[in-house]
N, C-alpha and C positions, 0 to 999 in steps of 0.2 A: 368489543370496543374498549378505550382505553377506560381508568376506574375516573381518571384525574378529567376535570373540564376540557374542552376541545377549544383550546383559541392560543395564538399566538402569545407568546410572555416578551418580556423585553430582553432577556439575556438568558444564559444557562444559570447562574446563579439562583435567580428570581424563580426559574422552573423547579430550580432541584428545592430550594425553598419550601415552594408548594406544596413537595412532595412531603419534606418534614413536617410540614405543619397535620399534611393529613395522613399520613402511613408514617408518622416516627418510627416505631418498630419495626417496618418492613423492611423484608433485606435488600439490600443496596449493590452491597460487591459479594462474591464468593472467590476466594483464593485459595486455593489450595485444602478447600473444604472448610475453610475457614469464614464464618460470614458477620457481615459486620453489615449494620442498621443504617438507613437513613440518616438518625440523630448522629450516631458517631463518627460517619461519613463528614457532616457535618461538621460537628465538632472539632475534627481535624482540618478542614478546610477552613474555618473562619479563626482558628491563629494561624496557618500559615498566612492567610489574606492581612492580617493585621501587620505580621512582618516582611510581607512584602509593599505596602503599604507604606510603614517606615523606611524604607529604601526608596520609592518615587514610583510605584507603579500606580497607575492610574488608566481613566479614556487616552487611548490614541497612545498610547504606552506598550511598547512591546516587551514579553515576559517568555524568553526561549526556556523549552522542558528537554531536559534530554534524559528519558527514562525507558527502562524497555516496556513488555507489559507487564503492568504491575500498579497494585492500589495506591499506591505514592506516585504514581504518574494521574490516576483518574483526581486525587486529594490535589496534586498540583492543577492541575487543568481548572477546579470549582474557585478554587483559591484565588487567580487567577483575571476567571469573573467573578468575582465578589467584590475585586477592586477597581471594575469597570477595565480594566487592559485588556491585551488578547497576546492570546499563545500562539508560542511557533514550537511547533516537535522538533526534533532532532534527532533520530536516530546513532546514536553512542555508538554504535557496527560501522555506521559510513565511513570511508576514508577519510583522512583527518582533510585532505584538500579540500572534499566536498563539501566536509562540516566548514572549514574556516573560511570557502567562500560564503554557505547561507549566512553564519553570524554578522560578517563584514558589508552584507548587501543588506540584510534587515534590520542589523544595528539595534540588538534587543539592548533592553535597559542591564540586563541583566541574563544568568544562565540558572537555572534550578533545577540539581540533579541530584545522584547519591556519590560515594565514597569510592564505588566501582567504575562508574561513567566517566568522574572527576577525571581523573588520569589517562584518559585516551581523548580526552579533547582537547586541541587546540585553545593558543592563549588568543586572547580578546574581550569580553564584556569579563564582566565581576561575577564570580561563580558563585553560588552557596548549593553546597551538600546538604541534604535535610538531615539526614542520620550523622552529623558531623555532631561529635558530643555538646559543643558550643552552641552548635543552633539548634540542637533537641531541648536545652536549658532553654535558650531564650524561647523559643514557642511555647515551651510550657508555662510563660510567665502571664502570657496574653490572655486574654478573654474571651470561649467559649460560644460566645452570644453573638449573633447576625448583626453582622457592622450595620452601621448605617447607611440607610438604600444608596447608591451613588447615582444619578440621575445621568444617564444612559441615552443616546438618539436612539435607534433601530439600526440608521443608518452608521453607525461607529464602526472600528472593526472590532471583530471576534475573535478571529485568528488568520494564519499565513500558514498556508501550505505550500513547500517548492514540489513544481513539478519539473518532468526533463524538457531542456531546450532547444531548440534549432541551431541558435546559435552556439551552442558547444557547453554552456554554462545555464545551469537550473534557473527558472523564474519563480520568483513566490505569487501566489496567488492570494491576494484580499480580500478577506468573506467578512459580511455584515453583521449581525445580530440579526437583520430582519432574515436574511435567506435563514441562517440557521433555524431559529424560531421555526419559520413555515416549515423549513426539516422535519423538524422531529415531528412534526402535528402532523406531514402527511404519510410519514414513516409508522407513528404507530399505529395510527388509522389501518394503513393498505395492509398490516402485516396484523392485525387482530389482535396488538398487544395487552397486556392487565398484569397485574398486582401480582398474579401465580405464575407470568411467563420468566424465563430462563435464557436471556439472550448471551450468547458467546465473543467474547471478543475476540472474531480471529485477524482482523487487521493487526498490522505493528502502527504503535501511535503517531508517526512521520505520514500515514498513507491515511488517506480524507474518512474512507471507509470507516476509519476508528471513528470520525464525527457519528457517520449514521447510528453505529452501533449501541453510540454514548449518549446520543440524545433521547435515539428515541424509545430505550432503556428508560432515562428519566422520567421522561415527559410521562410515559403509563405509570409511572410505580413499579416497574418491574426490576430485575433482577441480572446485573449484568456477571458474569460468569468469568473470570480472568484465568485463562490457563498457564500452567506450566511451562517454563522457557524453553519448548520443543519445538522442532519443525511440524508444523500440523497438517499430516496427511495420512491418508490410507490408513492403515490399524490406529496408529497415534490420536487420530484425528477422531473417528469412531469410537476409540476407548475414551478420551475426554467427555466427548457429546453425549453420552450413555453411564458413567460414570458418575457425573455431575449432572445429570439431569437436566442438560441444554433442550430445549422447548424450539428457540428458535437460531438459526446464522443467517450468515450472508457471505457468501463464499465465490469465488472465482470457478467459473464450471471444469475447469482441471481437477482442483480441490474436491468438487463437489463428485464429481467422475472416479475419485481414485476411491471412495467408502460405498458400500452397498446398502440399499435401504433396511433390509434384515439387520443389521448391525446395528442401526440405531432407532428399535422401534417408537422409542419417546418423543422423537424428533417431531413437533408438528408446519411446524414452515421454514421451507426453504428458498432461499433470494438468492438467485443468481447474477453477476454484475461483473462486468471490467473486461468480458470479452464475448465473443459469438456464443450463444448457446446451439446447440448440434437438435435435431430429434430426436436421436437416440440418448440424448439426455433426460430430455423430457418423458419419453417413452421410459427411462427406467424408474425417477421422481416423482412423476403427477400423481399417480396413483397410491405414494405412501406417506405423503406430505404436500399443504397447501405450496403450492410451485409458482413464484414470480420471479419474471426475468425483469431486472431494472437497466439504465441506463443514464449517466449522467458525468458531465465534467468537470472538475474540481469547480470552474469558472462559473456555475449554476448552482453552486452548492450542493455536488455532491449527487443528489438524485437531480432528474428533471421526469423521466416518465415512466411507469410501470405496465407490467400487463395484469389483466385480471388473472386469477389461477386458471395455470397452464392446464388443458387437457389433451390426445392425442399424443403421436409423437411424431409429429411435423416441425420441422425449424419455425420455432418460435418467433414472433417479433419482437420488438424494443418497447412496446405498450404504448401509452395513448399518457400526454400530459399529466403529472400530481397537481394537485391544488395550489394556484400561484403562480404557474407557468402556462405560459403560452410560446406555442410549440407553431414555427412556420417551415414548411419547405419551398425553397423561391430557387429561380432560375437565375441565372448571368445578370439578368436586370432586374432581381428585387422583386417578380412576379411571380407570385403563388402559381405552383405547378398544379397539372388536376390531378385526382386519386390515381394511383397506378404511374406517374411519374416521375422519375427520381430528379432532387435537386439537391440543393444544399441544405445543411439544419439550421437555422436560427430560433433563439433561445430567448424570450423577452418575463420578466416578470418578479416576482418577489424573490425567486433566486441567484439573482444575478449579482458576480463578487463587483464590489467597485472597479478592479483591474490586477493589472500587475506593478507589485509594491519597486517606485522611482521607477517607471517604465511605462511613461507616457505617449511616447510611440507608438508602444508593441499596444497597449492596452486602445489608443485612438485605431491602430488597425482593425482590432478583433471583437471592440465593446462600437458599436455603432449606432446611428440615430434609426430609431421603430419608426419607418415610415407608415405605419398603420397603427400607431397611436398618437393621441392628440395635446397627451399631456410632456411632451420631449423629454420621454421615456429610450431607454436603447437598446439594443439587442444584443447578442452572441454570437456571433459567426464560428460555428462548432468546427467546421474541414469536415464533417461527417457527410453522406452521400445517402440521401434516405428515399422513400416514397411512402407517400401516406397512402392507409387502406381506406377504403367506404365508411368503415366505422371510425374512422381516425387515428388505429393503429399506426405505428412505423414499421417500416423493416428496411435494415441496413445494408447497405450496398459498398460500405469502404469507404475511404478518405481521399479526399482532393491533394494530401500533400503523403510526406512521409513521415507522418506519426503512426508507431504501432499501438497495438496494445497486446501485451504478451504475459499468458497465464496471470490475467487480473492486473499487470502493470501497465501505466502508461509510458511509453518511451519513445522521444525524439529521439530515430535514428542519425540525425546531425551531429547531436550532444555525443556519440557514440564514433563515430566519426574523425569528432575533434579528438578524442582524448587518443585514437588510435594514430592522427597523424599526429601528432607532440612527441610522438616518439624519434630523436634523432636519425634512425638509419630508414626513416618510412619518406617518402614523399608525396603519397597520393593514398587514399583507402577509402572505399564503400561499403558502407553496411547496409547488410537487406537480412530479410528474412526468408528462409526455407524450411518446406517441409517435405523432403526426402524420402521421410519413409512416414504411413498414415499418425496422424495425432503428435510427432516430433517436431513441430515449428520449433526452430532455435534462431539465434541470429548468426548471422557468416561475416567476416570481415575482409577484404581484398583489399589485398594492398601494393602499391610499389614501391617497392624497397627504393633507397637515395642512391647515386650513383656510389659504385663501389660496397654495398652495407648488403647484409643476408642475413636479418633479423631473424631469428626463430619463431614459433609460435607462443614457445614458452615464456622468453621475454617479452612476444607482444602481450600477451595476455596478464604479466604481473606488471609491466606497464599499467595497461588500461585499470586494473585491478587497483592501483592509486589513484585513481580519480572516480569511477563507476561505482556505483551500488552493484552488488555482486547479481542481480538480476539483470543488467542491462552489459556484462562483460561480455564478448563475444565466445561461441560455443568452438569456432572453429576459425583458422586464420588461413587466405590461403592467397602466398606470392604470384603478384601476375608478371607479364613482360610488360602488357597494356591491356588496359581497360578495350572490351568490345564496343563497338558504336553502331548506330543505325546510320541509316543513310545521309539523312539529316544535321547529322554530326554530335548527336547529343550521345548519355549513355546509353548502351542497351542493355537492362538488367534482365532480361531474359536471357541472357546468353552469358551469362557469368555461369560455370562451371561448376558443378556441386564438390564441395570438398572432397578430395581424393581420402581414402583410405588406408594409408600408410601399412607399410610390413611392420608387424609387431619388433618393437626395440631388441637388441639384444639387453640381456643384465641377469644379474645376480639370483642365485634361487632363495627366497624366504629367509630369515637365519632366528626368525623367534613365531611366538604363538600370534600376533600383532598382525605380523606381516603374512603370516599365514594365512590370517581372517579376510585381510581385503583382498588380497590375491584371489582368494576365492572367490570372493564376492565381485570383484571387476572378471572373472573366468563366468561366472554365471550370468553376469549383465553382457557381456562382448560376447555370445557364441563362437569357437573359432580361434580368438584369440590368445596368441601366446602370451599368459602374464608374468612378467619377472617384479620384484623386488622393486625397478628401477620404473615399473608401466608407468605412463602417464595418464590419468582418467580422461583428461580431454584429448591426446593426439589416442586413444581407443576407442572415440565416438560419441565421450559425453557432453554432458549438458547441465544447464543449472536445475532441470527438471528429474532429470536422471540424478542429480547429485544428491535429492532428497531420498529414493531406494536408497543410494547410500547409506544416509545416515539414516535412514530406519532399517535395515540389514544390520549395521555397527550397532544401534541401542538395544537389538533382537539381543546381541552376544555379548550385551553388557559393557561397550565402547562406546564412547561420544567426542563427538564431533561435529565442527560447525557447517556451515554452509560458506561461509568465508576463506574456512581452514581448508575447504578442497579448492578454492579461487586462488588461492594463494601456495597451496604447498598439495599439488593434485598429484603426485608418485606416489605408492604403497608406502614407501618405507618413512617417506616427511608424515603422513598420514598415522600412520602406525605409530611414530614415535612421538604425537599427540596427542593420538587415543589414550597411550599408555602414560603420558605426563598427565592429562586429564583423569586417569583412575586412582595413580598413585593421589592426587592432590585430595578428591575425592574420599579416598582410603586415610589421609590425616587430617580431614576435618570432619570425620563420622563422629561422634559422641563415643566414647571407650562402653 
């Protein structure tokens, strides 16, 4: 159980407070093996909050973070609540359209980043770098000591998360103080956290996940773990968590699938969350770690229900309500379905976000009046397809609409959609998902070209690569004459065509040691395939999942590489000649 009292606080600020007053010495972040105390955690958070303070942030004040992960992203996040405002992440990797529509739609007061971030963001609010020499002086001018309390609702916001839209363009989501709050308190509860636990940050700070991990890290006194700017999977991911002495995560069950329990025997709980857990998950987990599968949508803050620890290796359920939620499955008219019948999820209680930030519509559609409470209270209309067990478990059955969720991402296949028809020579394109061959869900994109235009795959996909987070780019693009139809005349996505296969390209053979390495390495991932110089990773069959082998095959042989930089420039030799700018750069800023 956690060390710290069990009850709701009014913000994170007030939490992490707490924590200094009772665990000042206890370590707070670990970076890089580097750990730093509650007090200085503090310390650093209460002059940043001073100087942002002097600039007008405040309640109902929004304060954009665009950091990656890193302990000046968690400093900015406390700073942040200390001045009653609420944050919106940013991920600095999004395309800059992406970025420049959330700043423009949430109208932060401001942007607070570093020196590296600066320069790849789009112009709009007023920026400050913290590591900017000018404003490391002035924060060091400030004062040390806990501002003065700022008098806070529950109900105020916290923060804005965008998730993907239907309509083509991201919606931010507005989360309380109160949801947060009930967070963390039922988070460290379910997950047995204290003073000695070791939680990982493997979220990126733009995705809600980072909430869990952050609160309810605080809330116990425990220990939040910040890794390395790596892709974390498979050895990578194992060597962190074993390494540094990670206790507990919370992983996407791909993640969780690609490391073996032997590899991490320190590991005491594992939370799986953001897609279908399998049996043979659980079958490999339960048994060398406390095993919970969660479930929950940004619009509920984040968690809404867990299972008790998994045993067996049966397809798990989605668990039974956290504390503060109330969990309904209803039919067409609003009427509780009986156990064993699937309906729809609705979501009522302390974790519910006010809505979507200026999107009064979308949020009257989906936040609705709780015809089964009396105080005109409202609900969540999830698009989830559930049935409740005897004991009040859930188990998932799919969605009502066309949101996926892919290896721990949420993704409106519309959003995905749009960005593919904006391409001039496109005029029609649907995206679905398949899984061709077992465990390889990616997504496909179909498209009809505009009269006279024969867009490549290549241009569609550095297309869409301007507007998508590279998790939501499609894997594979493939020209129709015409969409199939059922009888009825609508589409038929069962009959759309799994991506052909293409003959390996002709091109060039290797001409350095670079090129020789991925060559190699796309000949070991493709069986069969002839690789040249010129291959492309995706018309050879890849994927944004496969692109991670990638890049832990390339850091094996001492090359790196993003996960962008294959979205963006996926041939051996663009690839190669990355790797190699990235070693060179590497090699003159090593210490002589």
């Amino acid at each position: 159980m956690p060390d710290a009292p069990n009850r709701p606080v009014a913000n994170l600020a007030r939490m992490f407070e707490r924590q200094v007053a009772s665990n000042a010495g206890g370590e707070s972040l670990n970076l890089d093996g580097v750990a730093l105390s509650y007090h200085e955690v503090n310390r650093r958070a209460n002059r940043l909050a001073r100087l942002l303070a002097r600039r007008g942030a405040g309640p109902e004040k929004i304060v954009a973070l665009a950091f990656p992960r890193s302990a000046e992203m968690v400093v900015a996040v406390l700073a942040v609540a200390k001045t009653g405002a609420a944050f919106l992440p940013v991920d600095p990797e999004y395309p800059a359209d992406r970025v420049e529509f959330m700043l423009s739609d949430a109208r932060p007061l401001l942007v607070l980043t570093d020196q590296a971030a600066a320069g790849r963001l789009p112009g709009g609010p007023d920026r400050i770098a913290v590591d900017d020499p000018a404003v490391v002086a002035e924060v060091a001018q400030y004062s040390e000591d806990d501002l003065d309390v700022v008098t806070v609702s529950p109900d105020a916001l916290a923060y804005v998360i965008y998730t993907s839209g239907s309509t083509g363009r991201p919606k931010g989501v507005a989360v309380t103080h109160r949801g947060l709050a009930n967070l963390a308190v039922a988070k460290a509860e379910r997950l047995a956290l204290n003073r000695h636990s070791r939680v990982l940050q493997f979220a990126s700070p733009s995705f809600d996940a980072f909430i869990t991990e952050l609160t309810a890290t605080f809330e116990s006194g425990a220990t939040l773990v910040i890794p390395p700017q790596a892709t974390l999977v498979g050895p990578v991911l194992e060597e962190v968590i074993a390494e540094r002495g990670v206790t507990h995560v919370v992983l996407p069950p791909v993640a969780a699938a690609s490391m073996s329990p032997a590899a991490v025997p320190g590991l005491e709980c594992l939370v799986v969350a953001g897609e279908a857990c399998s049996g043979d998950l659980v079958a490999r987990w339960a048994t060398a770690a406390r095993m919970i599968n969660a479930y929950g949508p940004t619009e509920a803050t984040v968690c809404a229900t867990m299972t008790q620890p998994l045993t067996g290796g049966a397809t798990p359920p989605i668990g039974s309500a956290i504390n503060g939620v109330t969990c309904y499955v209803l039919d067409d008219s609003l009427r509780m379905t009986a156990p064993g019948v699937r309906g729809e999820l609705y979501l009522a209680g302390e974790g519910l976000a006010r809505g979507y930030l200026g999107r009064s519509a979308l949020t009257a559609s989906r936040f609705v009046a709780d015809p089964f409470a009396a105080d005109g209270s409202r609900m969540y209309r999830t698009g989830d397809l559930v049935s409740m067990r005897e004991d009040g478990a859930l188990d998932f059955h799919g969605r009502t609409d066309d949101q996926i969720k892919l290896r721990g991402f949420r993704i409106e296949l519309g959003e995905v959609e749009s960005a593919v028809v904006s391409h001039p020579s496109v005029d029609q394109a649907v995206a679905v998902v398949r899984e061709d061959a077992p465990d390889a869900r990616r997504i496909v994109a179909y498209v009809l070209p505009a009269a006279g235009a024969a867009p490549t795959a290549r241009e569609l996909r550095e297309h869409a690569a301007g507007f998508l987070p590279a998790h939501m780019v499609p894997a594979a693009f493939v020209p129709m004459d015409a969409f199939p139809l059922t009888p009825s005349g609508k589409l038929d996505r069962a009959a759309l065509p799994a991506p052909a296969e293409g003959p390996a390209p002709a091109g060039r053979a290797p001409g350095n040691a670079e090129e020789e390495l991925f060559c190699a390495i796309f000949s070991e991932m493709f069986e069969g395939a002839e690789v040249t110089a010129e291959s492309n990773f995706f018309e050879l069959g890849g994927d944004s999942m496969l692109a991670v082998t990638v890049i832990r095959k390339a850091r094996r042989a001492g090359l790196s590489i993003s996960p962008r930089s294959i979205i963006e420039q996926p041939t051996v030799e663009a690839l190669a000649a990355i790797a190699r700018q990235n070693k060179e750069k590497a090699q003159l800023s090593a210490p002589a």
